[in-house]
NULO-476071 format. One record per residue (C-alpha): residue number from 1; residue in one letter; x, y, z. Coordinates in steps of 0.02 Angstrom, whole numbers, plus 32768, in hexadecimal, padded with zeros to 4 digits. Layout:
BEGIN
<atom nr="NUM" rest="a" x="X" y="Y" z="Z"/>
...
This chain:
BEGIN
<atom nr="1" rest="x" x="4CCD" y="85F6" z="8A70"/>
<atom nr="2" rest="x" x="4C45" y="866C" z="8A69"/>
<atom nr="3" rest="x" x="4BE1" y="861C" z="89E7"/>
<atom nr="4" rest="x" x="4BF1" y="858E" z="8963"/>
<atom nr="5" rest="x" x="4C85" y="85AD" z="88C0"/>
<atom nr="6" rest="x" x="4C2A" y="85F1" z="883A"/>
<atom nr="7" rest="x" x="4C7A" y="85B4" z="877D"/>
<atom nr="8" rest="x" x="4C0F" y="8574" z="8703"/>
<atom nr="9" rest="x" x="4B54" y="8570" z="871F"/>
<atom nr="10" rest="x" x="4AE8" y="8520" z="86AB"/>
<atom nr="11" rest="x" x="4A3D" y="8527" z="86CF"/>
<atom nr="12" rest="x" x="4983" y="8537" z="869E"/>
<atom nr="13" rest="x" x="4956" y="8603" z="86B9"/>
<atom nr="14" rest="x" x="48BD" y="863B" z="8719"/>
<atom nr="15" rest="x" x="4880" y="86E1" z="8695"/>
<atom nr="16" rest="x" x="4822" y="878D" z="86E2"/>
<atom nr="17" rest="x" x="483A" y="880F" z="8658"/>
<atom nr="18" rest="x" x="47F2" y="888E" z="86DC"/>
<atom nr="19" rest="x" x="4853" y="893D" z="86CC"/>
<atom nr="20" rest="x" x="4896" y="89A5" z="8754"/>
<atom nr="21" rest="x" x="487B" y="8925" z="87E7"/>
<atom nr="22" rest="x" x="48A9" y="8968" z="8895"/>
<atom nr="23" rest="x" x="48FB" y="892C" z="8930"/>
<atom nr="24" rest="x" x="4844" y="894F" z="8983"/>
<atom nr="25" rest="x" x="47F7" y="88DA" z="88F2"/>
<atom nr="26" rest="x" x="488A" y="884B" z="8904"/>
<atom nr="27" rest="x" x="486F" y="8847" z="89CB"/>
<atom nr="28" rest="x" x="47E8" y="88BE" z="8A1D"/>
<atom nr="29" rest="x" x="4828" y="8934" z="8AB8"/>
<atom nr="30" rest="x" x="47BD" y="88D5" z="8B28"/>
<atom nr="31" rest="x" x="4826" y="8842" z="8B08"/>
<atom nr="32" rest="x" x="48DE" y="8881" z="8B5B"/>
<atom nr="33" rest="x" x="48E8" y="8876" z="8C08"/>
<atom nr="34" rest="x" x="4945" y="87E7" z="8BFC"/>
<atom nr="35" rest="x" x="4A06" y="87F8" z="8BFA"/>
<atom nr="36" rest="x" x="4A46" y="8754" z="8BCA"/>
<atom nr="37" rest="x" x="4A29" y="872D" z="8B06"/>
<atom nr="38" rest="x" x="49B7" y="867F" z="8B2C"/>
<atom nr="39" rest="x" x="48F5" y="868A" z="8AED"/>
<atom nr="40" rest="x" x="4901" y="8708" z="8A7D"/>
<atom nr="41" rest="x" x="48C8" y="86A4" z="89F4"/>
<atom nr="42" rest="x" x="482D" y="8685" z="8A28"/>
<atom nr="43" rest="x" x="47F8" y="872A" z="8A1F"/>
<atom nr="44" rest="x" x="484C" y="875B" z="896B"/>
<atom nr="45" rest="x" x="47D2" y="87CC" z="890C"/>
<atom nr="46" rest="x" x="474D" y="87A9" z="89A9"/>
<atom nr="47" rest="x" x="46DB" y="881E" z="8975"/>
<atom nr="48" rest="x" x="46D2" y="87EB" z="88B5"/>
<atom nr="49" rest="x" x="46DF" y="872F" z="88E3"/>
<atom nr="50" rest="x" x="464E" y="872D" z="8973"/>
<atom nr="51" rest="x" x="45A0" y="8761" z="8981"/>
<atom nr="52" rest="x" x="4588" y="87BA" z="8A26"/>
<atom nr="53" rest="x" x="454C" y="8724" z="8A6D"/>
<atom nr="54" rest="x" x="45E1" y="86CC" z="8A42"/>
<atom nr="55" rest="x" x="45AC" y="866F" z="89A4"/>
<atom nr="56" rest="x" x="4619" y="866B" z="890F"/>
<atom nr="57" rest="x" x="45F8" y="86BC" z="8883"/>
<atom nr="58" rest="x" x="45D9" y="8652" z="87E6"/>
<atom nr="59" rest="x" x="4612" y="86D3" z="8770"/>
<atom nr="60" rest="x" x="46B9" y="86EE" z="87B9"/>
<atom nr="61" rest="x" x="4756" y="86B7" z="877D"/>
<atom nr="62" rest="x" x="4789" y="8666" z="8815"/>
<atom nr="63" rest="x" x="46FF" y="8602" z="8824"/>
<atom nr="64" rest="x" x="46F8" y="85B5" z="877D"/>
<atom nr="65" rest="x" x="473C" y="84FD" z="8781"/>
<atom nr="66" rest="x" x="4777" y="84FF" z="86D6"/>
<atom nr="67" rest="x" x="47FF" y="8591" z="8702"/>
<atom nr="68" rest="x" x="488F" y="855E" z="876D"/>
<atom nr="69" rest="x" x="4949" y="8556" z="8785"/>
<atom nr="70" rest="x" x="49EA" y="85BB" z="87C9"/>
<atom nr="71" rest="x" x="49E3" y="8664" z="875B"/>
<atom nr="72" rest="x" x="4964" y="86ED" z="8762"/>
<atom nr="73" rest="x" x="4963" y="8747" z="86BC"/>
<atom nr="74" rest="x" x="4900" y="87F0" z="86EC"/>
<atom nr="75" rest="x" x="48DA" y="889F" z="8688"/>
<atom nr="76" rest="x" x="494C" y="8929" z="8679"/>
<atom nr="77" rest="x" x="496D" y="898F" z="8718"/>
<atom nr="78" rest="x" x="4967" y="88EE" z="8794"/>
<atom nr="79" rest="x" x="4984" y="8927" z="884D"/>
<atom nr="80" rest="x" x="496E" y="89DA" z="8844"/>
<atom nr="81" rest="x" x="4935" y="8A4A" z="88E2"/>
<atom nr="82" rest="x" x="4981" y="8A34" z="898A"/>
<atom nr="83" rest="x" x="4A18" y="89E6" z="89BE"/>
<atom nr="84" rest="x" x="49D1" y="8950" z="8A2C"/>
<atom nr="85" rest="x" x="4A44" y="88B3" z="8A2D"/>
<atom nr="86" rest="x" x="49BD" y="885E" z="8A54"/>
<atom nr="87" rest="x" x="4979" y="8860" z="8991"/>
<atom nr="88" rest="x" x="4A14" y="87EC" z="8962"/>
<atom nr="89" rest="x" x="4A04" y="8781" z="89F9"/>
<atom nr="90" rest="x" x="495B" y="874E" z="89D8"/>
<atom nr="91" rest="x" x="4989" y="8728" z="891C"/>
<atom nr="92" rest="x" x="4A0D" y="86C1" z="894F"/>
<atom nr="93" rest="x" x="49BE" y="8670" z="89E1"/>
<atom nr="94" rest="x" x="4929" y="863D" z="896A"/>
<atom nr="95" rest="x" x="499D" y="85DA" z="88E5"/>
<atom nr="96" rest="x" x="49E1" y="8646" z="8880"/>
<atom nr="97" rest="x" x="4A97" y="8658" z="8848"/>
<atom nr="98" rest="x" x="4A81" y="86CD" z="87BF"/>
<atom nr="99" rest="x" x="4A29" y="875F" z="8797"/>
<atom nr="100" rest="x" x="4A1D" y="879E" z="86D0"/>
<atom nr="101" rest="x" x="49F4" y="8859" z="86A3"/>
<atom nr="102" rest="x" x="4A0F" y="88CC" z="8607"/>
<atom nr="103" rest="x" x="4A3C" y="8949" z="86B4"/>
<atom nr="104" rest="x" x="4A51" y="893E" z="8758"/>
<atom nr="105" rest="x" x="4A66" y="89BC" z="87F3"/>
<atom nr="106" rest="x" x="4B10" y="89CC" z="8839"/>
<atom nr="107" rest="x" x="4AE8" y="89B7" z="88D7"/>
<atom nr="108" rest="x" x="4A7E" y="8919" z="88B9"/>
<atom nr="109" rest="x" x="4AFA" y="88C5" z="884E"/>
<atom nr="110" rest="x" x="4B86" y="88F1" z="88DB"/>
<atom nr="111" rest="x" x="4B2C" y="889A" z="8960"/>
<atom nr="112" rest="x" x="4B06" y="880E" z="88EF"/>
<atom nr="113" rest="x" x="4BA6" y="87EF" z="88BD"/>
<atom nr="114" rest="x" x="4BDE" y="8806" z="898D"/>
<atom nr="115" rest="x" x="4B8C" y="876C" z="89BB"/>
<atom nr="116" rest="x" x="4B88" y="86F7" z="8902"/>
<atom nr="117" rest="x" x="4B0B" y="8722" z="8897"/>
<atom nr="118" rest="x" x="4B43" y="8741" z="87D9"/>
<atom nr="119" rest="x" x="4B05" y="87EB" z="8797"/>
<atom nr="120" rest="x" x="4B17" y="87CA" z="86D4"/>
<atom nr="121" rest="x" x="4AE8" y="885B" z="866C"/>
<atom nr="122" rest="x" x="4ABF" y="884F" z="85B1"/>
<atom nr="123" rest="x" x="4A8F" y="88B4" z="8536"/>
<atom nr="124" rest="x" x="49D8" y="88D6" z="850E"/>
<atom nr="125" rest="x" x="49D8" y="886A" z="846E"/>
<atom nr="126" rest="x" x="4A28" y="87E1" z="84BF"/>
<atom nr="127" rest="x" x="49A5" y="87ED" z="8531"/>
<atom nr="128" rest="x" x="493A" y="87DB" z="84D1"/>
<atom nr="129" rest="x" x="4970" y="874D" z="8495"/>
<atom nr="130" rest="x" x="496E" y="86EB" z="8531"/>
<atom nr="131" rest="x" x="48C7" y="871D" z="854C"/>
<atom nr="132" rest="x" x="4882" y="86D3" z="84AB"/>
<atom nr="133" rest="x" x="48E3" y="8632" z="84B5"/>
<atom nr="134" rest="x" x="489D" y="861C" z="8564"/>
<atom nr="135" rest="x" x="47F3" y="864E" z="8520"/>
<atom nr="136" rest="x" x="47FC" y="85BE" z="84A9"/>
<atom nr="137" rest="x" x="4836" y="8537" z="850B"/>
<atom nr="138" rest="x" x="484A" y="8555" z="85D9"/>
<atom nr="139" rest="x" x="48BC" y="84CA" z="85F5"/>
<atom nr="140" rest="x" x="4941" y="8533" z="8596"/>
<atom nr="141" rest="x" x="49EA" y="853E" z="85F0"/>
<atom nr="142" rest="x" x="4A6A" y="85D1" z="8605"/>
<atom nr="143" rest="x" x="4B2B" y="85B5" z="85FE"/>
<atom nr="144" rest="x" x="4B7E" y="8635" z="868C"/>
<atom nr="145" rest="x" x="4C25" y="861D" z="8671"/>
<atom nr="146" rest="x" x="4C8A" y="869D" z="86F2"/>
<atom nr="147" rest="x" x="4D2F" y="8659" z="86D1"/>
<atom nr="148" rest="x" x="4D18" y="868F" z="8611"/>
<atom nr="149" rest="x" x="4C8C" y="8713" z="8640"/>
<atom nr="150" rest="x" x="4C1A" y="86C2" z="85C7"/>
<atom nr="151" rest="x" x="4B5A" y="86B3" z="85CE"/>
<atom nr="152" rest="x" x="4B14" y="8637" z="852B"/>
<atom nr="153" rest="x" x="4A62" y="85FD" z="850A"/>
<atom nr="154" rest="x" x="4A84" y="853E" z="84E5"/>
<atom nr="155" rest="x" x="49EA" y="853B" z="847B"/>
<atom nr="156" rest="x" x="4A18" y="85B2" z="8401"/>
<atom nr="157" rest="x" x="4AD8" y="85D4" z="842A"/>
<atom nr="158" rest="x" x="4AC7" y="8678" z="8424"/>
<atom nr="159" rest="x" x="4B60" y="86A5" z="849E"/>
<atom nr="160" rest="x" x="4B93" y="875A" z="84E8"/>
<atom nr="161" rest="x" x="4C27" y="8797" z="8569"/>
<atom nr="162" rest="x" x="4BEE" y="87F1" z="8607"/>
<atom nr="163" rest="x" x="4C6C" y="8861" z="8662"/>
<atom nr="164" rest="x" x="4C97" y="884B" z="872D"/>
<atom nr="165" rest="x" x="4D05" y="8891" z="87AB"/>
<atom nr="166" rest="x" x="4DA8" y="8827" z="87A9"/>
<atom nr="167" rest="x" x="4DB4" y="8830" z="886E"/>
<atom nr="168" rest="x" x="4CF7" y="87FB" z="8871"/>
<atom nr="169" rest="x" x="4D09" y="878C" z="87F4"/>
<atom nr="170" rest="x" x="4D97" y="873A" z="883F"/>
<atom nr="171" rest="x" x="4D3A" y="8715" z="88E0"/>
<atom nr="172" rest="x" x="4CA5" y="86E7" z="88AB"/>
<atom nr="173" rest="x" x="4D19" y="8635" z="8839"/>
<atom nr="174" rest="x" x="4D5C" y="861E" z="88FB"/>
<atom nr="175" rest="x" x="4CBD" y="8634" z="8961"/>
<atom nr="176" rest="x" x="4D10" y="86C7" z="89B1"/>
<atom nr="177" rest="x" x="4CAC" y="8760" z="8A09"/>
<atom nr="178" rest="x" x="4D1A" y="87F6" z="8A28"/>
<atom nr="179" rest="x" x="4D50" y="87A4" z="8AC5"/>
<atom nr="180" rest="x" x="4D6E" y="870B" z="8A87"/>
<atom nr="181" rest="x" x="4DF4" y="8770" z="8A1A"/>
<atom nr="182" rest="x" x="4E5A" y="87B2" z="8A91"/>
<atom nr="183" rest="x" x="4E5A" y="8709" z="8AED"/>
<atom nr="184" rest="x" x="4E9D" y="86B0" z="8A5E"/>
<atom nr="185" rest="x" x="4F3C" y="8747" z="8A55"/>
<atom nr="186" rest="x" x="4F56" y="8719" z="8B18"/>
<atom nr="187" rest="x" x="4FF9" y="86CB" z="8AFB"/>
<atom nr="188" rest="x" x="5042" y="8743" z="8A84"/>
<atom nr="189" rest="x" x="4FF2" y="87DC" z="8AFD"/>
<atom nr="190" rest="x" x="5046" y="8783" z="8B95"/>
<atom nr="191" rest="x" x="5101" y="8789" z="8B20"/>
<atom nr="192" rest="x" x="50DF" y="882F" z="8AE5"/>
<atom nr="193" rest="x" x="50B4" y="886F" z="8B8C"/>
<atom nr="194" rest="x" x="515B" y="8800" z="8BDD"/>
<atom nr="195" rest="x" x="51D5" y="885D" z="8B67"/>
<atom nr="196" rest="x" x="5188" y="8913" z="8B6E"/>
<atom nr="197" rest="x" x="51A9" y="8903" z="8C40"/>
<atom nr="198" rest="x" x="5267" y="8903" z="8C0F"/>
């Protein structure tokens, strides 16, 4: 299994209503050599977390005790710019299992849907919303419901649907990466293949 079953999530969100972030904002180029998806997190928006001389930065997001949780609910455009895999890897290596966005790029929301992070796009308004309710309380928790493609705000329940690939969507309820997939059709490949040889 590639990474843990994703169903229902219910957790406190972590809010950056910054537009237009980039892969080079969510993990700096200097930051990729590495080829294995381990210790990404701790460089997740580096440059806005850090001071040069690697001292957090009070006024960021991150840093603030009073923010935490499994979803990231960012500004419109999240993940735009280049294609680097390495922007979902560090957001799920740091803790998150959802990200929340009025828009994403394609690309981004591909690769974070390759390896189990939850892409859930809303609509401005609704955005909004979350925003404010997290503004007035930040122990407020999201509902991510996959199975029923549902995202609700439990303090208000204010509820909307979200759209997904099936096939993603169907791997990411199993824990499957594209891999994972095709190893779960072995038996029925195996039969398929048996009875074409003859």
């Amino acid at each position: 299994m590639a990474y843990d079953k994703f169903t229902v999530l219910k957790s406190a969100a972590v809010p950056m209503p910054i537009e237009n972030v980039d892969t080079d904002q969510i993990i700096p180029a200097r930051f990729l050599k590495a080829t294995e998806r381990k210790g990404f997190g701790d460089n997740l928006f580096r440059d806005w977390r850090y001071n040069t001389d690697g001292t957090p930065k009070a006024d960021f997001v991150l840093n603030n005790p009073i923010y935490s949780g499994e979803i990231l609910v960012a500004g419109k455009n999240f993940g735009s710019g280049s294609s680097r895999e390495h922007a979902a890897w560090a957001i799920y290596d740091y803790g998150f299992r959802c990200v929340v966005s009025s828009f994403f790029a394609d690309i981004f929301k591909n690769n974070s849907l390759n390896i189990g992070i939850l892409p859930v796009q809303v609509s401005p308004e609704f955005l909004h919303k979350i925003f404010t309710a997290i503004e007035a309380d930040p122990k407020t928790e999201l509902v991510i419901d996959l199975p029923a493609q549902t995202i609700t705000i439990t303090a208000t329940g204010d509820s909307m649907q979200f759209d997904i690939n099936s096939y993603k969507k169907h791997n990411m309820t199993n824990g499957f990466d594209d891999i994972d997939y095709l190893q779960a059709m072995k038996e029925d490949i195996q039969a398929f293949a048996a009875k074409s040889m003859y």
